[in-house]
C-alpha positions in Angstrom: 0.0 0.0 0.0 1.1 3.0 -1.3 1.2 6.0 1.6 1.6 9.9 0.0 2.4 12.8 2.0 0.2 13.8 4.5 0.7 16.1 7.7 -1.1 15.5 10.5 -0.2 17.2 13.8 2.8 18.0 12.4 3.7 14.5 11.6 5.0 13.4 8.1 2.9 10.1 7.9 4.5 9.3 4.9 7.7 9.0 6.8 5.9 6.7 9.8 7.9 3.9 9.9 6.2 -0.1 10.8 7.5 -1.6 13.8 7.5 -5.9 13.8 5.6 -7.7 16.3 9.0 -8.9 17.7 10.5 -5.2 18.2 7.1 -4.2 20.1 7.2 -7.0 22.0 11.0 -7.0 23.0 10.6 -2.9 24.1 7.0 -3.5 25.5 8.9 -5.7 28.2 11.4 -3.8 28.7 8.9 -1.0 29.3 7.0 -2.8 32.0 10.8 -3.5 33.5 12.0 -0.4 33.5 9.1 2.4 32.8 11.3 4.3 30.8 9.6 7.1 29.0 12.5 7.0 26.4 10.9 3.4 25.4 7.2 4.0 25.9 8.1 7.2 23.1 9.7 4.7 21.1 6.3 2.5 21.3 4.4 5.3 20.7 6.4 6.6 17.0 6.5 3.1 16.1 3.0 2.5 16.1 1.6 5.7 15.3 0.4 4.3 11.2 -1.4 1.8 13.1 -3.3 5.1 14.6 -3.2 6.4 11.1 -5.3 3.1 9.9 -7.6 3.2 12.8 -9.1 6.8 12.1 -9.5 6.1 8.5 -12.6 4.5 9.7 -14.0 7.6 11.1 -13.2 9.8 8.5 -16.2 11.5 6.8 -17.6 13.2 10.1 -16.4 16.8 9.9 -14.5 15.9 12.4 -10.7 17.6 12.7 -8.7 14.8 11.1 -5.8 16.4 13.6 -7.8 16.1 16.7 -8.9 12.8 15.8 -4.7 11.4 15.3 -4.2 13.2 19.3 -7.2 11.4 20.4 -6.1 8.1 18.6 -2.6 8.3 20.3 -3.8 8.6 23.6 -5.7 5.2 23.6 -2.5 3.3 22.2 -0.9 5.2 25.2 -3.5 3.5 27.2 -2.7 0.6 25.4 0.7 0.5 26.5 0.1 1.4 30.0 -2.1 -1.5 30.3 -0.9 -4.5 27.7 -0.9 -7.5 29.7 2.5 -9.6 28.4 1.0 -12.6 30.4 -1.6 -12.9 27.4 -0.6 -14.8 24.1 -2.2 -11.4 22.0 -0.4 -9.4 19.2 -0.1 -5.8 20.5 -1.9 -4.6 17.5 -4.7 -6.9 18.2 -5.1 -5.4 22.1 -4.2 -1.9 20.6 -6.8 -1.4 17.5 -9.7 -1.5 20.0 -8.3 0.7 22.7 -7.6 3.3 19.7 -11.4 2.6 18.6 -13.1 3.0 21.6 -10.6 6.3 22.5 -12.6 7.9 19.6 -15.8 6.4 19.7 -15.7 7.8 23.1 -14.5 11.1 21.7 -17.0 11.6 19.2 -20.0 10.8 21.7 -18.9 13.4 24.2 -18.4 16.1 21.9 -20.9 15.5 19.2 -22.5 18.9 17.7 -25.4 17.0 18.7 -25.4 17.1 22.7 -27.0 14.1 24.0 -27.8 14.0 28.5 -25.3 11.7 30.3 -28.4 9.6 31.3 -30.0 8.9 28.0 -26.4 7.9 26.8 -25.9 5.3 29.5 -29.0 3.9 28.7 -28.4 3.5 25.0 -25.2 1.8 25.9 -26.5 -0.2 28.5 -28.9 -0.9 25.9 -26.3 -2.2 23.4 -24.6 -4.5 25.9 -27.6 -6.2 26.3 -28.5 -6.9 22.8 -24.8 -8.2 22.3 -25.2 -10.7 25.2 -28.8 -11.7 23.6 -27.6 -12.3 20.5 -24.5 -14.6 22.0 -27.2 -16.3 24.0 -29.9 -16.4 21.3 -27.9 -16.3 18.1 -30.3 -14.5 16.6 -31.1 -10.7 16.9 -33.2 -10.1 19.7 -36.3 -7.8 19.2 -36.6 -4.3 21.4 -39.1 -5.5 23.8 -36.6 -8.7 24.8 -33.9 -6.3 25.3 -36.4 -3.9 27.7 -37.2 -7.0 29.5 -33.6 -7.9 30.2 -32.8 -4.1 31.4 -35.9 -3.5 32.9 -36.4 -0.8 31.1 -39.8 0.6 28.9 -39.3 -0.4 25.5 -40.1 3.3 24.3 -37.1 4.4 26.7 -34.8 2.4 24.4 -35.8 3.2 21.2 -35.2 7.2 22.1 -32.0 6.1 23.8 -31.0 4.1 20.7 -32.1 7.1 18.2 -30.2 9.4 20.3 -26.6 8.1 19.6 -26.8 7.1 16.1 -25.3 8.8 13.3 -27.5 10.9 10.8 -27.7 9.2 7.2 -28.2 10.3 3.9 -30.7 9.4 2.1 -28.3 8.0 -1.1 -26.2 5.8 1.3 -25.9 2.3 -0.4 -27.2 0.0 2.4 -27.6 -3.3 0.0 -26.0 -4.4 -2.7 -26.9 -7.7 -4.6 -25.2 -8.4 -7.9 -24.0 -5.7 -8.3 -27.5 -3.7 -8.0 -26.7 -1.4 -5.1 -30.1 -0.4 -3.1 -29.9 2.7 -1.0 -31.7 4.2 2.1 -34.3 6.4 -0.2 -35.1 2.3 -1.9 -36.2 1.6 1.9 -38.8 4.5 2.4 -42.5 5.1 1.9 -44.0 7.8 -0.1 -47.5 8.2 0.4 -47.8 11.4 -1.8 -45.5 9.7 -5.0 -48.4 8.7 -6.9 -50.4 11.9 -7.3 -47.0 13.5 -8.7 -46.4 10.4 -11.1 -49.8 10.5 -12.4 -49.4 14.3 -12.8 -46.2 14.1 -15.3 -47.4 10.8 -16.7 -50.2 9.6 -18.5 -50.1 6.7 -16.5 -53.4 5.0 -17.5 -52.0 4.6 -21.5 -48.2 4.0 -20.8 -49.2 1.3 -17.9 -50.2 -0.8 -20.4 -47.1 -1.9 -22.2 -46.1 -3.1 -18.7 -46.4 -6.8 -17.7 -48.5 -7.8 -14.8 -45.6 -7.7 -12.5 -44.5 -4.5 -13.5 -47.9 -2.9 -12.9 -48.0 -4.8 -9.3 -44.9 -3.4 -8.1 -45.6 0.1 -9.4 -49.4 -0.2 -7.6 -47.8 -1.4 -4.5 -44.8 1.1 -4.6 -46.2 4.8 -5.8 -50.3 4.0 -4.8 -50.1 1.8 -1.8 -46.7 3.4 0.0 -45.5 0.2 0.3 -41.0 0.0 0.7 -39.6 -2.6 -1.7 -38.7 -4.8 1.4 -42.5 -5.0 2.0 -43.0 -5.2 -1.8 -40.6 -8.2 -2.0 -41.8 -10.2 1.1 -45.9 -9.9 -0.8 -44.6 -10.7 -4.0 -42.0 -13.6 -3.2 -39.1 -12.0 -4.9 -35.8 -10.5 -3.1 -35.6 -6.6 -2.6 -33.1 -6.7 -5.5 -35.6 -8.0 -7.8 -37.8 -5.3 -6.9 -35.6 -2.7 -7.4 -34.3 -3.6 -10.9 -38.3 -4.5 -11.9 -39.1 -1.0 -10.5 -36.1 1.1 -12.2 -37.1 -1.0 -15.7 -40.6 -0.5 -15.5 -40.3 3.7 -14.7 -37.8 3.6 -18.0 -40.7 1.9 -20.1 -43.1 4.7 -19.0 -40.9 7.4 -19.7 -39.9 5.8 -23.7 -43.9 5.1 -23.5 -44.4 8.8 -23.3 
Protein backbone atom coordinates (compact mmCIF):
# COMPACT_ATOMS: atom_id res chain seq x y z
CA UNK A 1 0.00 0.00 0.00
CA UNK A 2 1.12 3.00 -1.27
CA UNK A 3 1.20 6.02 1.61
CA UNK A 4 1.61 9.91 -0.03
CA UNK A 5 2.37 12.81 2.03
CA UNK A 6 0.23 13.76 4.51
CA UNK A 7 0.73 16.12 7.70
CA UNK A 8 -1.11 15.49 10.48
CA UNK A 9 -0.22 17.20 13.76
CA UNK A 10 2.81 18.04 12.40
CA UNK A 11 3.66 14.53 11.59
CA UNK A 12 4.97 13.44 8.09
CA UNK A 13 2.93 10.07 7.88
CA UNK A 14 4.45 9.29 4.91
CA UNK A 15 7.75 8.97 6.75
CA UNK A 16 5.93 6.66 9.83
CA UNK A 17 7.87 3.89 9.95
CA UNK A 18 6.16 -0.08 10.80
CA UNK A 19 7.47 -1.59 13.82
CA UNK A 20 7.53 -5.92 13.77
CA UNK A 21 5.57 -7.72 16.28
CA UNK A 22 8.99 -8.89 17.75
CA UNK A 23 10.50 -5.16 18.25
CA UNK A 24 7.11 -4.21 20.05
CA UNK A 25 7.22 -6.97 21.97
CA UNK A 26 10.97 -7.02 22.98
CA UNK A 27 10.56 -2.94 24.07
CA UNK A 28 6.98 -3.53 25.45
CA UNK A 29 8.94 -5.70 28.20
CA UNK A 30 11.42 -3.82 28.74
CA UNK A 31 8.86 -0.97 29.32
CA UNK A 32 6.97 -2.80 31.99
CA UNK A 33 10.82 -3.51 33.47
CA UNK A 34 11.96 -0.37 33.54
CA UNK A 35 9.09 2.38 32.79
CA UNK A 36 11.30 4.26 30.76
CA UNK A 37 9.56 7.12 28.99
CA UNK A 38 12.48 7.00 26.37
CA UNK A 39 10.93 3.41 25.36
CA UNK A 40 7.22 3.98 25.95
CA UNK A 41 8.14 7.21 23.09
CA UNK A 42 9.74 4.67 21.11
CA UNK A 43 6.27 2.50 21.28
CA UNK A 44 4.40 5.35 20.70
CA UNK A 45 6.40 6.55 17.04
CA UNK A 46 6.53 3.08 16.08
CA UNK A 47 3.02 2.53 16.14
CA UNK A 48 1.59 5.72 15.26
CA UNK A 49 0.41 4.29 11.24
CA UNK A 50 -1.41 1.83 13.14
CA UNK A 51 -3.30 5.13 14.61
CA UNK A 52 -3.18 6.36 11.11
CA UNK A 53 -5.32 3.14 9.87
CA UNK A 54 -7.64 3.19 12.78
CA UNK A 55 -9.10 6.77 12.07
CA UNK A 56 -9.51 6.15 8.55
CA UNK A 57 -12.56 4.55 9.67
CA UNK A 58 -13.97 7.59 11.05
CA UNK A 59 -13.21 9.85 8.47
CA UNK A 60 -16.18 11.55 6.85
CA UNK A 61 -17.57 13.20 10.07
CA UNK A 62 -16.44 16.76 9.89
CA UNK A 63 -14.54 15.93 12.42
CA UNK A 64 -10.71 17.61 12.74
CA UNK A 65 -8.74 14.83 11.13
CA UNK A 66 -5.75 16.39 13.59
CA UNK A 67 -7.84 16.07 16.70
CA UNK A 68 -8.91 12.77 15.85
CA UNK A 69 -4.69 11.38 15.34
CA UNK A 70 -4.19 13.20 19.27
CA UNK A 71 -7.20 11.38 20.38
CA UNK A 72 -6.06 8.05 18.65
CA UNK A 73 -2.64 8.28 20.26
CA UNK A 74 -3.84 8.61 23.62
CA UNK A 75 -5.70 5.22 23.56
CA UNK A 76 -2.49 3.31 22.18
CA UNK A 77 -0.88 5.21 25.24
CA UNK A 78 -3.45 3.54 27.20
CA UNK A 79 -2.66 0.58 25.40
CA UNK A 80 0.70 0.45 26.51
CA UNK A 81 0.12 1.39 29.98
CA UNK A 82 -2.06 -1.48 30.33
CA UNK A 83 -0.91 -4.53 27.75
CA UNK A 84 -0.85 -7.50 29.67
CA UNK A 85 2.50 -9.55 28.45
CA UNK A 86 1.04 -12.58 30.41
CA UNK A 87 -1.63 -12.87 27.41
CA UNK A 88 -0.63 -14.82 24.09
CA UNK A 89 -2.23 -11.44 21.99
CA UNK A 90 -0.39 -9.40 19.22
CA UNK A 91 -0.10 -5.82 20.55
CA UNK A 92 -1.89 -4.60 17.46
CA UNK A 93 -4.74 -6.89 18.24
CA UNK A 94 -5.09 -5.39 22.06
CA UNK A 95 -4.16 -1.92 20.56
CA UNK A 96 -6.77 -1.40 17.51
CA UNK A 97 -9.72 -1.53 19.97
CA UNK A 98 -8.33 0.69 22.68
CA UNK A 99 -7.63 3.28 19.73
CA UNK A 100 -11.44 2.62 18.60
CA UNK A 101 -13.07 3.05 21.57
CA UNK A 102 -10.65 6.31 22.46
CA UNK A 103 -12.64 7.86 19.57
CA UNK A 104 -15.82 6.36 19.66
CA UNK A 105 -15.70 7.80 23.07
CA UNK A 106 -14.53 11.08 21.73
CA UNK A 107 -16.97 11.61 19.22
CA UNK A 108 -20.04 10.77 21.72
CA UNK A 109 -18.92 13.38 24.23
CA UNK A 110 -18.43 16.09 21.93
CA UNK A 111 -20.88 15.46 19.19
CA UNK A 112 -22.54 18.86 17.70
CA UNK A 113 -25.45 17.04 18.71
CA UNK A 114 -25.39 17.12 22.68
CA UNK A 115 -27.04 14.06 24.01
CA UNK A 116 -27.77 13.98 28.50
CA UNK A 117 -25.25 11.67 30.28
CA UNK A 118 -28.45 9.61 31.35
CA UNK A 119 -29.97 8.90 27.95
CA UNK A 120 -26.38 7.93 26.81
CA UNK A 121 -25.86 5.26 29.51
CA UNK A 122 -29.02 3.93 28.71
CA UNK A 123 -28.42 3.45 25.05
CA UNK A 124 -25.17 1.78 25.92
CA UNK A 125 -26.45 -0.24 28.51
CA UNK A 126 -28.92 -0.94 25.93
CA UNK A 127 -26.30 -2.21 23.40
CA UNK A 128 -24.58 -4.45 25.93
CA UNK A 129 -27.64 -6.17 26.34
CA UNK A 130 -28.49 -6.86 22.82
CA UNK A 131 -24.77 -8.17 22.33
CA UNK A 132 -25.22 -10.75 25.24
CA UNK A 133 -28.84 -11.70 23.61
CA UNK A 134 -27.57 -12.35 20.49
CA UNK A 135 -24.53 -14.62 22.04
CA UNK A 136 -27.20 -16.26 23.96
CA UNK A 137 -29.93 -16.45 21.27
CA UNK A 138 -27.94 -16.33 18.10
CA UNK A 139 -30.33 -14.51 16.60
CA UNK A 140 -31.06 -10.67 16.85
CA UNK A 141 -33.16 -10.05 19.66
CA UNK A 142 -36.34 -7.77 19.15
CA UNK A 143 -36.64 -4.26 21.39
CA UNK A 144 -39.08 -5.50 23.79
CA UNK A 145 -36.58 -8.69 24.79
CA UNK A 146 -33.86 -6.27 25.32
CA UNK A 147 -36.39 -3.90 27.65
CA UNK A 148 -37.17 -6.96 29.53
CA UNK A 149 -33.56 -7.92 30.19
CA UNK A 150 -32.77 -4.15 31.41
CA UNK A 151 -35.92 -3.52 32.91
CA UNK A 152 -36.42 -0.76 31.06
CA UNK A 153 -39.81 0.61 28.90
CA UNK A 154 -39.33 -0.42 25.51
CA UNK A 155 -40.13 3.31 24.25
CA UNK A 156 -37.06 4.38 26.65
CA UNK A 157 -34.77 2.40 24.43
CA UNK A 158 -35.81 3.25 21.17
CA UNK A 159 -35.19 7.16 22.13
CA UNK A 160 -32.01 6.14 23.77
CA UNK A 161 -31.00 4.09 20.71
CA UNK A 162 -32.11 7.09 18.16
CA UNK A 163 -30.15 9.40 20.29
CA UNK A 164 -26.59 8.09 19.60
CA UNK A 165 -26.79 7.14 16.14
CA UNK A 166 -25.29 8.82 13.31
CA UNK A 167 -27.55 10.92 10.79
CA UNK A 168 -27.69 9.19 7.16
CA UNK A 169 -28.21 10.25 3.90
CA UNK A 170 -30.75 9.40 2.05
CA UNK A 171 -28.32 8.05 -1.07
CA UNK A 172 -26.21 5.82 1.33
CA UNK A 173 -25.89 2.31 -0.45
CA UNK A 174 -27.22 0.00 2.39
CA UNK A 175 -27.65 -3.28 -0.01
CA UNK A 176 -26.01 -4.36 -2.72
CA UNK A 177 -26.89 -7.72 -4.62
CA UNK A 178 -25.24 -8.40 -7.85
CA UNK A 179 -23.98 -5.70 -8.28
CA UNK A 180 -27.54 -3.74 -8.03
CA UNK A 181 -26.67 -1.41 -5.07
CA UNK A 182 -30.07 -0.38 -3.08
CA UNK A 183 -29.89 2.67 -1.02
CA UNK A 184 -31.70 4.24 2.13
CA UNK A 185 -34.33 6.39 -0.18
CA UNK A 186 -35.15 2.34 -1.90
CA UNK A 187 -36.22 1.62 1.89
CA UNK A 188 -38.84 4.48 2.44
CA UNK A 189 -42.51 5.11 1.90
CA UNK A 190 -44.00 7.76 -0.09
CA UNK A 191 -47.53 8.18 0.43
CA UNK A 192 -47.76 11.42 -1.83
CA UNK A 193 -45.53 9.71 -5.02
CA UNK A 194 -48.42 8.74 -6.93
CA UNK A 195 -50.42 11.92 -7.26
CA UNK A 196 -47.04 13.49 -8.68
CA UNK A 197 -46.39 10.37 -11.12
CA UNK A 198 -49.78 10.46 -12.41
CA UNK A 199 -49.42 14.34 -12.76
CA UNK A 200 -46.24 14.07 -15.27
CA UNK A 201 -47.43 10.84 -16.73
CA UNK A 202 -50.21 9.57 -18.52
CA UNK A 203 -50.09 6.69 -16.50
CA UNK A 204 -53.39 4.95 -17.52
CA UNK A 205 -52.00 4.65 -21.54
CA UNK A 206 -48.21 3.97 -20.82
CA UNK A 207 -49.23 1.25 -17.87
CA UNK A 208 -50.22 -0.76 -20.36
CA UNK A 209 -47.09 -1.87 -22.19
CA UNK A 210 -46.13 -3.14 -18.74
CA UNK A 211 -46.37 -6.83 -17.71
CA UNK A 212 -48.52 -7.76 -14.84
CA UNK A 213 -45.62 -7.70 -12.46
CA UNK A 214 -44.45 -4.49 -13.47
CA UNK A 215 -47.85 -2.94 -12.94
CA UNK A 216 -48.01 -4.84 -9.26
CA UNK A 217 -44.89 -3.39 -8.09
CA UNK A 218 -45.61 0.09 -9.39
CA UNK A 219 -49.36 -0.16 -7.59
CA UNK A 220 -47.80 -1.45 -4.51
CA UNK A 221 -44.76 1.10 -4.62
CA UNK A 222 -46.24 4.83 -5.82
CA UNK A 223 -50.32 4.00 -4.77
CA UNK A 224 -50.06 1.80 -1.82
CA UNK A 225 -46.65 3.35 0.04
CA UNK A 226 -45.54 0.18 0.28
CA UNK A 227 -40.98 0.01 0.69
CA UNK A 228 -39.58 -2.55 -1.70
CA UNK A 229 -38.67 -4.75 1.40
CA UNK A 230 -42.48 -4.98 1.98
CA UNK A 231 -43.04 -5.23 -1.83
CA UNK A 232 -40.65 -8.19 -2.02
CA UNK A 233 -41.79 -10.21 1.10
CA UNK A 234 -45.88 -9.94 -0.77
CA UNK A 235 -44.56 -10.70 -3.98
CA UNK A 236 -42.01 -13.60 -3.24
CA UNK A 237 -39.14 -11.98 -4.88
CA UNK A 238 -35.77 -10.47 -3.08
CA UNK A 239 -35.62 -6.56 -2.60
CA UNK A 240 -33.07 -6.69 -5.54
CA UNK A 241 -35.59 -7.96 -7.77
CA UNK A 242 -37.83 -5.32 -6.88
CA UNK A 243 -35.62 -2.69 -7.40
CA UNK A 244 -34.28 -3.55 -10.86
CA UNK A 245 -38.27 -4.48 -11.92
CA UNK A 246 -39.09 -1.02 -10.55
CA UNK A 247 -36.12 1.10 -12.23
CA UNK A 248 -37.10 -1.00 -15.70
CA UNK A 249 -40.60 -0.47 -15.50
CA UNK A 250 -40.33 3.67 -14.71
CA UNK A 251 -37.84 3.64 -18.04
CA UNK A 252 -40.65 1.92 -20.11
CA UNK A 253 -43.09 4.68 -18.99
CA UNK A 254 -40.95 7.36 -19.68
CA UNK A 255 -39.88 5.78 -23.69
CA UNK A 256 -43.93 5.15 -23.55
CA UNK A 257 -44.40 8.85 -23.28
Amino acid sequence: MAYHKVVISGINTSELKVMSEEEKMRLLKEFKETGSKKIRDQLITGNLRLVLSVIQRFAGRGEDVDDLFQIGVVGLIKAINHFDLSKEVKFSTYCVPMITGELRRYLRDYNQIKVSRSLRDLAYKAIQAREQLTNSLQREPTIEEIAEKIGEKRSDIVIALESISDPISLYDPIYSDAGDTLYVMDQLSDQTSADSWISQFSMRDAMKALEDREKNILSLRFFYGHTQVEVAREIGISQAQVSRLEKNAIAKIKNAI
